[in-house]
N, C-alpha and C positions, 0 to 999 in steps of 0.2 A: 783261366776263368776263376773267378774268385770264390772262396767254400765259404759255405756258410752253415753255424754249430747247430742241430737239430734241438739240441739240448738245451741249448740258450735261450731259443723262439718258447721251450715251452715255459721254463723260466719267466723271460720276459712276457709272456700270457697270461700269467698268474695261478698256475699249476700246479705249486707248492702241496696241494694237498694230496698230491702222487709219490708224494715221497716215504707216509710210511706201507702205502703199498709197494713198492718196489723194495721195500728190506723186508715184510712178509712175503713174496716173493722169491727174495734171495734165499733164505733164510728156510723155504718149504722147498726148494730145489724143484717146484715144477719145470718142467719140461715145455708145457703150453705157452704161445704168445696171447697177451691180452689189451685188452684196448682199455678207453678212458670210459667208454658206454658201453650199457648191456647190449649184445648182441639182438637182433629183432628173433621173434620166435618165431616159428615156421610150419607148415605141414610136413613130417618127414615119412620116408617109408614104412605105408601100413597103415597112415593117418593117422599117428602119434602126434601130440607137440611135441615138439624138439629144439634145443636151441644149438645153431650153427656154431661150430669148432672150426675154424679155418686152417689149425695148424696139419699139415701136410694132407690138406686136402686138394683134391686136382678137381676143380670147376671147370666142366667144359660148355661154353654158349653154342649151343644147335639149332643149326637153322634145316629144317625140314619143308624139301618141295615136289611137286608132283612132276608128270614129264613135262606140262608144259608151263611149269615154273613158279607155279603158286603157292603161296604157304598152304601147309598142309595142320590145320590144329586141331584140336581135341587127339592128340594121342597122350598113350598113358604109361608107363614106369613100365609096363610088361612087351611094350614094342620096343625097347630099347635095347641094345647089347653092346657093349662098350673094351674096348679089349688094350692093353697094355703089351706092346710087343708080344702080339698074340695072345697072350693072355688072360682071358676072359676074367673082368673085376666086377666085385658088386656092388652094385650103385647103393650108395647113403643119403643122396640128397634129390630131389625130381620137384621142379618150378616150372608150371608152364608160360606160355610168354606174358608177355607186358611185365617181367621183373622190374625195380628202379635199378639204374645203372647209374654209374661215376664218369663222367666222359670227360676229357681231357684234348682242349682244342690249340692242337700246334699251328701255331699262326706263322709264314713267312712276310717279316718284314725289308726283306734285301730288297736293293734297287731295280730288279729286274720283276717285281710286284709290284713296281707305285704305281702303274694303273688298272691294276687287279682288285684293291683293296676293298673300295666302297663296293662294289659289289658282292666283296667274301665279308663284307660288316652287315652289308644288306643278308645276308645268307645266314647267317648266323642267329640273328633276330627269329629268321624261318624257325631256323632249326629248333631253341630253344620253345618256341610256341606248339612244335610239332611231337614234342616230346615230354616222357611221363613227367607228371608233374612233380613226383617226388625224385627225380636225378635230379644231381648234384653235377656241375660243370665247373672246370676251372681252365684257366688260358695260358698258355706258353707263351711268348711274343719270343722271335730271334731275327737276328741279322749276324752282325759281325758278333753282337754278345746273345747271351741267351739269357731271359727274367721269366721266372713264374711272377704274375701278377696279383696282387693284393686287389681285389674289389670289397671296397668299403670297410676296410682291414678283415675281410675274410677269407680265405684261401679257397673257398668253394661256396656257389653260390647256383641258384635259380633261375636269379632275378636277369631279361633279358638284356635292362638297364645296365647292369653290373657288368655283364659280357662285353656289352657295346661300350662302355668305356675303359673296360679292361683292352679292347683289341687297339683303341686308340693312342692308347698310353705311348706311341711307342711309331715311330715318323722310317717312311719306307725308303732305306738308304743303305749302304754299305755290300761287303760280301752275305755270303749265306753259310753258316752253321748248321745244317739241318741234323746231324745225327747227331749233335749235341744237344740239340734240341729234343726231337725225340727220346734221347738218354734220359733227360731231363723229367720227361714228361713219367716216363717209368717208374723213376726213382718219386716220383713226387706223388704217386698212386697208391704208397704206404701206407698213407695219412686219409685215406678214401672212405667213407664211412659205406659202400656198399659194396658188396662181396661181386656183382658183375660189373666188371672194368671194360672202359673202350679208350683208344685214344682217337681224334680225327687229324690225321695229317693236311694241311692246304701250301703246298708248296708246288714249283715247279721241276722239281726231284732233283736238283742242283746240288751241290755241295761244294766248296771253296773255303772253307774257313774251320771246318771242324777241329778241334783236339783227338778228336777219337776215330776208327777208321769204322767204316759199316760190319764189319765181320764183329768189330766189337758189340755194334747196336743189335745184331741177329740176336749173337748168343746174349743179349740181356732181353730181349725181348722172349726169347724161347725158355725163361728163368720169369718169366711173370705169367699172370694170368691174366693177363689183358690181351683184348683184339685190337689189331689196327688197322684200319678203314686212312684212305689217301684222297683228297679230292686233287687230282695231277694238272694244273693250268698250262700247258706247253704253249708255244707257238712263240715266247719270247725271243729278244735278239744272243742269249747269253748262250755260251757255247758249253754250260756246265749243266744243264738239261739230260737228268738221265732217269726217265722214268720209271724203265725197267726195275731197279733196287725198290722203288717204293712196291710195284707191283709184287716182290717175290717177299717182302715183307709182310703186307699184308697177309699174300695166299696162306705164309707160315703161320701164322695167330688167330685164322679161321678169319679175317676180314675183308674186305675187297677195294679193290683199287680203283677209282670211278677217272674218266678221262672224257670231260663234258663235248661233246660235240657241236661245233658251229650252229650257234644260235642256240643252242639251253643253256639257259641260265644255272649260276653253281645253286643259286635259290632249291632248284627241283632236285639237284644231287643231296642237297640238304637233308630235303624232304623224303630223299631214297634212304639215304642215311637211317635216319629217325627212324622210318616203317620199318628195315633189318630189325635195327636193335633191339625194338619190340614184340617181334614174331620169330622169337627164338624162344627154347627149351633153355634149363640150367639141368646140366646132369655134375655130379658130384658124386667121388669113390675117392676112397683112403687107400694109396698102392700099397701091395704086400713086399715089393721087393726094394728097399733100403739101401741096397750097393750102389757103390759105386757114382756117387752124387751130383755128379759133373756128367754124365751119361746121357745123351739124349735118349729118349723114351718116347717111340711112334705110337701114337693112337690111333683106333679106327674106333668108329660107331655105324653099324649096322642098326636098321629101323626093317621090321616088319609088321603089316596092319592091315588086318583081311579089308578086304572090300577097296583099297587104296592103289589097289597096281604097284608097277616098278616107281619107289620112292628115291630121291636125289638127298643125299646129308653134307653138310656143309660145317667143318669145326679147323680146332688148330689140327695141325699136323703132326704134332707131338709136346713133346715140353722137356725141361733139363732141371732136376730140382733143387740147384743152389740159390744160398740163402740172397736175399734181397740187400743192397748197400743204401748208404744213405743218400740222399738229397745235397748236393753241390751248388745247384744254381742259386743266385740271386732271386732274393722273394723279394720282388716289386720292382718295378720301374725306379724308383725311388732312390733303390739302394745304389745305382749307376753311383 
């Protein structure tokens, strides 16, 4: 799969004026990563403004439901308890839902999809409509190669137009790359201008073609802070159908794996899609314990809230805190 120099994109974008930021930078030995724009400001604990620090912060998306499955909102920073291999952290950041999100829509273009597609291009259109207005989306397309798409030379976009000709870009043929794809999608979430990540998977959990093996795709997924949501299309003739990986993917990232039923259109899982995203919590804590950097780290979050009964929580499973690599794939159709 062909690499392509992060460095150069920014270069060739005309970014030049990053340059003597980065030798003040060097030069003050901060330790903090920083971005090209100010950070948005925020309510933080206590109802201070505060402006969001990402560096070694652990963002967790919570979805909170009753027993018979309803979001549960209006809770507040003091029903939460969030624990780090046991041990109880204290929360620095509390968003309740409708945050803007960064989503990232891995598209299966293999041959065992061509006639899956206009319906997951009709879907998508949903979804984009269904959803806050201020996410940013961007599209993966794979088969036998894997492209992040340029829509209208911008790497992230709104616009439903942009989606729907990004998903086209790209004719349904060959084997299937799926975890390179999703690798992809990861790595390409760097560049995300909002701090809550989603990717959506639309394949039929195949793989035949990857460079990378799934135990690889786990631990880079368990090393971000993104959820992964699956819409799983089975029923194909291809004997590489294995949905289960997408499902234990997901469950790990706090997301869910959707497997549409005879006769619902992917349209309405779209639309399930969307509603999650937005009737979630952000909780945020800075962990005290620094060892050991490659260590997986179980989470739990307990929610207690008088008057609400026995409440159901829904998040990642843990996370592993090494550093993020760069971006490999091919930006655009184009670049084939």
């Amino acid at each position: 799969m062909p690499t392509s120099n992060p460095c150069k994109h920014l270069l060739d974008r005309g970014y030049l004026f990053l340059a003597p930021l980065l030798f003040f930078l060097l030069i003050s030995g901060s330790p903090q990563s920083f971005s090209t724009e100010r950070p948005p400001a925020r309510a933080g604990v206590g109802g201070e403004t505060t402006i969001a620090v990402t560096a070694n912060l652990v963002l967790l998306p919570v979805r909170v439901t009753d027993a018979s499955g309803a979001f549960v909102p209006g809770l507040k920073l003091q029903d939460f308890r969030v624990y780090e291999d046991g041990q109880l952290q204290k929360l620095t950041l509390f968003e309740e839902e409708g945050t803007p999100v960064t989503v990232g829509l891995i598209v299966d273009h293999s041959r065992s999809m061509r006639s899956k597609l206009l319906d997951v291009a009709t879907a998508v259109l949903v979804f984009a409509h269904s959803s806050n207005p201020q996410d940013e989306m961007f599209v993966v397309d794979f088969n036998d190669d894997v492209s992040v798409e340029l829509m209208r030379g911008k790497a992230f976009s709104s616009d439903a137009e942009d989606l729907e000709e990004a998903l086209k870009a790209v004719s349904a043929q060959g084997r299937t790359a799926l975890y390179d794809a999703v690798s992809e999608g990861l790595l390409h979430m760097q560049y995300a201008h909002m701090e809550k990540r989603a990717l959506v998977i639309i394949s039929d959990g195949g793989d035949n073609a990857s460079h990378i093996k799934y135990s690889q795709v786990l631990t880079q997924a368990r090393q971000s802070q993104t959820s992964i949501y699956s819409i799983v299309l089975v029923g194909s003739d291809e004997d590489e159908e294995n949905p289960g990986l997408l499902r234990r993917l997901c469950k790990d990232t706090g997301g869910i794996a959707y497997f549409p039923r005879q006769g619902e259109s992917v349209a309405d899982v779209w639309k399930e899609i969307a509603r999650d995203l937005r009737e979630q919590y952000t909780l945020g804590y800075a962990p005290q314990n620094m060892d050991h950097p490659d260590a997986f780290r179980k989470i739990q979050v307990k929610v207690a809230a008088p008057g609400h009964g026995r409440l159901l929580v829904r998040t990642r499973q843990g996370y592993s805190p090494a550093a993020e690599k760069q971006p490999t794939a091919q930006l655009g159709a184009g670049a084939r």
